[in-house]
Structure formats: C-alpha cells, structure tokens
C-alpha positions as CSV (number, residue, x, y, z in Angstrom):
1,X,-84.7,-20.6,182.5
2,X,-84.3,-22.3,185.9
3,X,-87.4,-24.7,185.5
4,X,-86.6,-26.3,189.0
5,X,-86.7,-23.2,190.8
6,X,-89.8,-22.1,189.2
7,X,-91.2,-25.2,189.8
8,X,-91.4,-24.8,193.4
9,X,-94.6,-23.1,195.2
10,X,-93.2,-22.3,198.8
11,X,-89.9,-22.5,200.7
12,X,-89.4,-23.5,204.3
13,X,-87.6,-21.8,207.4
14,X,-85.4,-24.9,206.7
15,X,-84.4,-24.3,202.9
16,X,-84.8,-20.7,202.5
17,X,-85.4,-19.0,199.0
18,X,-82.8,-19.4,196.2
19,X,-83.9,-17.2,194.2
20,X,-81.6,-14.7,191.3
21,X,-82.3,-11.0,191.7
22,X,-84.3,-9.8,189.0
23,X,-82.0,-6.4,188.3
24,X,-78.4,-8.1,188.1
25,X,-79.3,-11.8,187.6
26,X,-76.2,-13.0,189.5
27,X,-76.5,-12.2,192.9
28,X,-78.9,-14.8,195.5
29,X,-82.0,-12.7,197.0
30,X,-81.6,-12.9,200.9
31,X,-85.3,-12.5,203.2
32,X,-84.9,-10.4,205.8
33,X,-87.2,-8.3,208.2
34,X,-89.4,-11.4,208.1
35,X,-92.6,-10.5,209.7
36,X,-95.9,-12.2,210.1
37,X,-99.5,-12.1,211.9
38,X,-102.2,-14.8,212.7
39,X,-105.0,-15.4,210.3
40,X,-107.8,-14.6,212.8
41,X,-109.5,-17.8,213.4
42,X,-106.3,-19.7,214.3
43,X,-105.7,-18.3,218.0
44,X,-107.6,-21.4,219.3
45,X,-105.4,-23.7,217.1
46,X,-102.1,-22.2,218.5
47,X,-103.3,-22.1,222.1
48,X,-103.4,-26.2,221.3
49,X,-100.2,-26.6,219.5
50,X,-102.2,-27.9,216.3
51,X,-99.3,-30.2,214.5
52,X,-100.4,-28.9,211.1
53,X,-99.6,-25.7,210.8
54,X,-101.4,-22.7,211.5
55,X,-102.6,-20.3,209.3
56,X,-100.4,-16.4,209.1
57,X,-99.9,-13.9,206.2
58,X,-96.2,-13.0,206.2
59,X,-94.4,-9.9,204.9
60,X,-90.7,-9.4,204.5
61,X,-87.8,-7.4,202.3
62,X,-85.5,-9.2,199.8
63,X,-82.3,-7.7,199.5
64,X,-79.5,-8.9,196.6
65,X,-76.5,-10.3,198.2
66,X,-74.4,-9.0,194.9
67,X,-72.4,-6.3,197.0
68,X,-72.6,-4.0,193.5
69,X,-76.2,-4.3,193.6
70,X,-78.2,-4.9,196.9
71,X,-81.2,-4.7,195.0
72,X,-84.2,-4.3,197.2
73,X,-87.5,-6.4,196.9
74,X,-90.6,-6.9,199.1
75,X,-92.7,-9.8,199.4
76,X,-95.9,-10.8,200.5
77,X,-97.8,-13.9,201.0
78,X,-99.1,-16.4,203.8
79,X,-97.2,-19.1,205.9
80,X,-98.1,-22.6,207.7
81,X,-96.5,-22.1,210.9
82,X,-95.4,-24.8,214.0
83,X,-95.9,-27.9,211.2
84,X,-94.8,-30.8,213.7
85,X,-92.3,-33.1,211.7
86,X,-90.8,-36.4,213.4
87,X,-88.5,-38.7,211.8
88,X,-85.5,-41.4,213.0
89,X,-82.1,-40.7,212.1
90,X,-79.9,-44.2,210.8
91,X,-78.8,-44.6,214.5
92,X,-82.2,-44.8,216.1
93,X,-82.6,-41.6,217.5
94,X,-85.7,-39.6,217.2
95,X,-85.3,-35.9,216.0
96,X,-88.5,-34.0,216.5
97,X,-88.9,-30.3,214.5
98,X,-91.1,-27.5,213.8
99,X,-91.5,-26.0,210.2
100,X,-92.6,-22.8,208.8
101,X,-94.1,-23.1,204.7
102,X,-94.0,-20.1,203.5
103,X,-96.3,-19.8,200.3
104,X,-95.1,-16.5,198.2
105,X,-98.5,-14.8,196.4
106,X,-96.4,-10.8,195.5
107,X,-93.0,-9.7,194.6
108,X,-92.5,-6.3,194.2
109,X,-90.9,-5.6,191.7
110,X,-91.7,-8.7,190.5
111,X,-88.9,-11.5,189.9
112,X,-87.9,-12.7,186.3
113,X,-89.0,-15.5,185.1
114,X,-87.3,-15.8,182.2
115,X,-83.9,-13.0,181.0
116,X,-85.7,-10.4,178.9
117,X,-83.0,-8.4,176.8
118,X,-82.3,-4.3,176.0
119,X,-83.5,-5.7,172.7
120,X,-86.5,-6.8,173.3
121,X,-89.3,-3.8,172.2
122,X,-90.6,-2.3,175.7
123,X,-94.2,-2.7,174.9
124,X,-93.3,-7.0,174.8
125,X,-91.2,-6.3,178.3
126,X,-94.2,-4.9,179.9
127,X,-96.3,-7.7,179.4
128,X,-93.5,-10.3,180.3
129,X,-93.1,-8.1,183.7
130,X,-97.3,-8.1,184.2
131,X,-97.1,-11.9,183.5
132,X,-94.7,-12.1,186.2
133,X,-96.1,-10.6,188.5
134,X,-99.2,-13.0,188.1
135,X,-96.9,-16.1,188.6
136,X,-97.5,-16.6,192.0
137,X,-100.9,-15.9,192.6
138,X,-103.2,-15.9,189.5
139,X,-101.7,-18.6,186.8
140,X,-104.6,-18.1,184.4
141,X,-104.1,-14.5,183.9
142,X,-100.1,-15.0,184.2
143,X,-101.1,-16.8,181.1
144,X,-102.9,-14.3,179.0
145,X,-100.3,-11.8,179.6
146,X,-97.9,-14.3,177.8
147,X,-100.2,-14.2,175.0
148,X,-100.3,-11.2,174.9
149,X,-97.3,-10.8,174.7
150,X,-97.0,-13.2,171.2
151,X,-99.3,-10.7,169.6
152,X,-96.9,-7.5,170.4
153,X,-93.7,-9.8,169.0
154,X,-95.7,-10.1,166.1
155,X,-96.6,-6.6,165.3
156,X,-92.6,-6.0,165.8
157,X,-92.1,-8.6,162.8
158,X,-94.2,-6.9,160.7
159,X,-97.2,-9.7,160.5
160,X,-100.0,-8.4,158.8
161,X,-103.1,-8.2,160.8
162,X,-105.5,-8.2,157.8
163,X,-105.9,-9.6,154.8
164,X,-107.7,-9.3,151.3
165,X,-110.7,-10.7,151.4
166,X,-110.9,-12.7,147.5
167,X,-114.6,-12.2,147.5
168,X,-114.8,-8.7,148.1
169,X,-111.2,-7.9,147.8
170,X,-111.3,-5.5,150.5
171,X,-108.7,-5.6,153.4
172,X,-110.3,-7.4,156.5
173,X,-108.8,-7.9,160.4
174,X,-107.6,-11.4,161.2
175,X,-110.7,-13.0,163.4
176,X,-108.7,-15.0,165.7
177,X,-104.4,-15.1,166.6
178,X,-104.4,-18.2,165.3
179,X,-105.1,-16.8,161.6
180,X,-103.0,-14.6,162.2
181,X,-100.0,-16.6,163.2
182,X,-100.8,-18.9,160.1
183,X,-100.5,-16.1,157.4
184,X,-97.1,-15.7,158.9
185,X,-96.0,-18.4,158.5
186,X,-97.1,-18.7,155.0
187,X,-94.9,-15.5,154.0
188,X,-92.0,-16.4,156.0
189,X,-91.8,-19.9,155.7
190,X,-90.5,-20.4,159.2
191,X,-92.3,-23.4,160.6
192,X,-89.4,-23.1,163.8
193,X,-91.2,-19.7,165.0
194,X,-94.5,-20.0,164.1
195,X,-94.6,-23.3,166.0
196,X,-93.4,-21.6,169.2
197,X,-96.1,-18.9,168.4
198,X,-98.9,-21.6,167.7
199,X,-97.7,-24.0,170.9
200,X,-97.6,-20.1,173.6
201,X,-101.5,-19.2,171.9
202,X,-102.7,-22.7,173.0
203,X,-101.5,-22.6,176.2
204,X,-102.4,-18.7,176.5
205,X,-106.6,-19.7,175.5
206,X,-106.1,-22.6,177.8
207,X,-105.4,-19.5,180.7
208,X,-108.9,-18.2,179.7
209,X,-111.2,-21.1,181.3
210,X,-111.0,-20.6,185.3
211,X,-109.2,-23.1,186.9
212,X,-107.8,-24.9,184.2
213,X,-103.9,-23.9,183.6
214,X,-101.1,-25.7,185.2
215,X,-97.7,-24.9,186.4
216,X,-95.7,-27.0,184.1
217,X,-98.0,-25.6,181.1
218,X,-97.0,-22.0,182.3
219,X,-92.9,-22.8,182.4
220,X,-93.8,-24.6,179.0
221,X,-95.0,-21.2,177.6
222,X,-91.8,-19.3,179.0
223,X,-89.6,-21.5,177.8
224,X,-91.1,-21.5,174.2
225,X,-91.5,-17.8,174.6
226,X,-87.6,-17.6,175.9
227,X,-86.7,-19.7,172.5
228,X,-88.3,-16.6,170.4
229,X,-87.1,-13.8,172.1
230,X,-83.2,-15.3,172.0
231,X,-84.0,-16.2,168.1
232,X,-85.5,-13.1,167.0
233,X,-83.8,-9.8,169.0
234,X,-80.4,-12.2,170.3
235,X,-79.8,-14.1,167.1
236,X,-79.6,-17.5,169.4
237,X,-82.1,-20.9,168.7
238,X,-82.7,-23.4,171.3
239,X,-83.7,-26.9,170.8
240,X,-87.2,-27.0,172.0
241,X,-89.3,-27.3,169.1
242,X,-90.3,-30.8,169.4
243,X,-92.6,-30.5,172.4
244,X,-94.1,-26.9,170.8
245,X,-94.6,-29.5,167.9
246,X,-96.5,-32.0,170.2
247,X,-98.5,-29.1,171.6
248,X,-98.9,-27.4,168.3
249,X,-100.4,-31.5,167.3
250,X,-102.6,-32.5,169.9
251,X,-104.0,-28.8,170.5
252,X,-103.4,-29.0,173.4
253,X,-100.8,-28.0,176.6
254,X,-98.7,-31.2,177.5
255,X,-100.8,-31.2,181.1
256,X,-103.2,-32.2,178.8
257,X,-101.5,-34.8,176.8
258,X,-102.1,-38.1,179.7
C-alpha cells in the first residue's frame, strides 16, 4: 500500500491525481471531461473575485492510461475554485496564480486501497470494495466495513464462533469479536495474526463513535489488514506487527496514543 497517496484528501489543477487504476494496478488514472457547477450561494462571491475559493461540486470520468486497459471510472465530489495564491520567486519577481482544490467524496467503481488477490474468499472482497468506497467520504463507516471484514477472514479459518459453556456445558455464541479472536489464538497459537486481528477490531469499534476515526488510523487498519490477507491466502508476512502490538497494548488506535 501507497500510504502517501492515500494520505492525501484533494488534488489541485496544479498537481493533478496520481492515482493506480483499480482493474490493472499499473496504469495512472487520467481526469477528463471535468465538469463543475456553483454551489448556489457563491454567485455573489464570484461576482467579487473572493481570494478564497468558491464553493462548486465537480464531476468528471477517469480513464486508465494503460493502453491494454483504459479502464473507465467516474468521480464525484466538490472543488474550491479561483483560490488567489502569491509568492516571490529567488529573483524577486512576483508570480501571482489561481488554484482549483478539488476534494474527491465517490469513485465509481471505487479505487483500491489496498491489492485484494483471486484468493481472497469473495464474501471478504465485498466488504474491502464497500470499505472503499466509504474512504472518501464516510471514514467511520469505511471503518466498520474493515471490521467486518476480520470477522468473514475468520469464519474462512475455521474460528469457532461458540464455545462450551463449563457450567452448563452447552455450546454458546461468542459475545463480543474480541472473544472470539482470543479463542483463536488459543488453538492456533499465532500471536503474529491474532495481533493484526486484535489491533483492525480496535480501530474498527473506534469507527462506531461519530466523529472519532482518523485517517492515519484507517491506513493503519489496511495495512494490518494487507499483512493478513498476503499471510494467509499469498503465503507472504510483512513486518508490521510492532505497531499492531502497540495498538493491541494501549487499546487503543495510534491517533490515540499522544
């Protein structure tokens, strides 16, 4: 995973998107038919040349610049237009220019976050394509998706979810993920995985109270979430398990940790 690409919220007219198309993941998605409208409201403001930018809602098509793909894409979102910027060059001279922010809310289909491969069971893709789909305009329930997600990988490892109650002795559903993730790793013994697991469900209940997820807790998750799907369906391991440890510590998402 990119985690500087994802990282960024908007692109300019100046610095345009640089983003990998999500069908071949080679070629460099190029905006085209780039149209837009003023937020009503704002007329008044562009009538005055307001230096801040003015308020639009901006559509446009994405096409694949891979000439054995050309993948096609739409996107929708709002845009800053006219933003007055001044600066000196080294030689004195005064350059003055107007930028457009364009601030990305839908792509459809959405882009990829992180590689998802042919291995990977189709009910886990789903909710890794829904969670993308959330990562530009709703990060709390782009969150919950990747949780959701945790809990279909571990009904494809075979993780019982229930267990024999010693009092009763009769079989009874895990109350909470997190009990569930524990008797895992009690049979399995793999403290590497179940971390990951443990570090993705903290972050995912941190998605459930409103307002409260950040960015770099979300790439955290996909990351961690990347880790498991290249260990369990690619056979690969990454070296990220001492910040799911941290996480995993603290209870907490590393946002959290200052």
């Amino acid at each position: 995973m990119n985690r500087e690409i994802w990282s960024k919220s908007n692109f300019t007219n100046k610095n345009p998107l640089d983003y990998n198309c999500p069908k071949c993941n080679i070629g460099i998605l190029n905006i085209t038919d780039l149209n837009s409208k003023i937020i009503p409201g704002q007329e008044e403001m562009e009538m005055y040349n307001y230096p801040n930018g003015i308020d639009y809602v901006f559509s446009g098509i994405l096409v694949c610049k891979n000439s054995n793909c050309k993948n096609v894409l739409s996107i929708i979102g709002n845009v800053l237009k006219d933003i007055h910027n001044g600066y000196q060059l080294p030689n004195g001279e005064y350059v003055e220019e107007y930028l457009s922010i364009y601030y990305p809310k839908y792509f459809f289909p959405p882009l990829k976050i992180i590689e998802i491969s042919q291995k990977v069971p189709k009910e886990v893709a789903q909710q890794l394509n829904l969670s993308f789909s959330h990562f530009y305009n709703d990060l709390s329930s782009c969150a919950n998706r990747i949780r959701n997600s945790i809990e279909l990988i571990l009904d494809d490892l075979k993780a019982p979810k229930k267990y024999r109650d010693s009092k009763t002795n009769k079989l009874k559903a895990f109350r909470t993920l997190h009990h569930r993730i524990e008797n895992y790793e009690k049979k399995t013994k793999n403290k590497k995985i179940t971390n990951l697991l443990f570090a993705i469900k903290i972050i995912g209940n941190e998605g459930s109270h409103i307002g409260n997820i950040a960015l770099e807790d979300i790439l955290d998750a996909y990351e961690f979430l990347e880790s498991i799907l290249d260990f369990v369906y690619d056979k690969k391991e990454k070296n990220i398990h001492i910040k799911a440890s941290e996480i995993v510590l603290k209870n907490k998402p590393m946002s959290k940790h200052k």
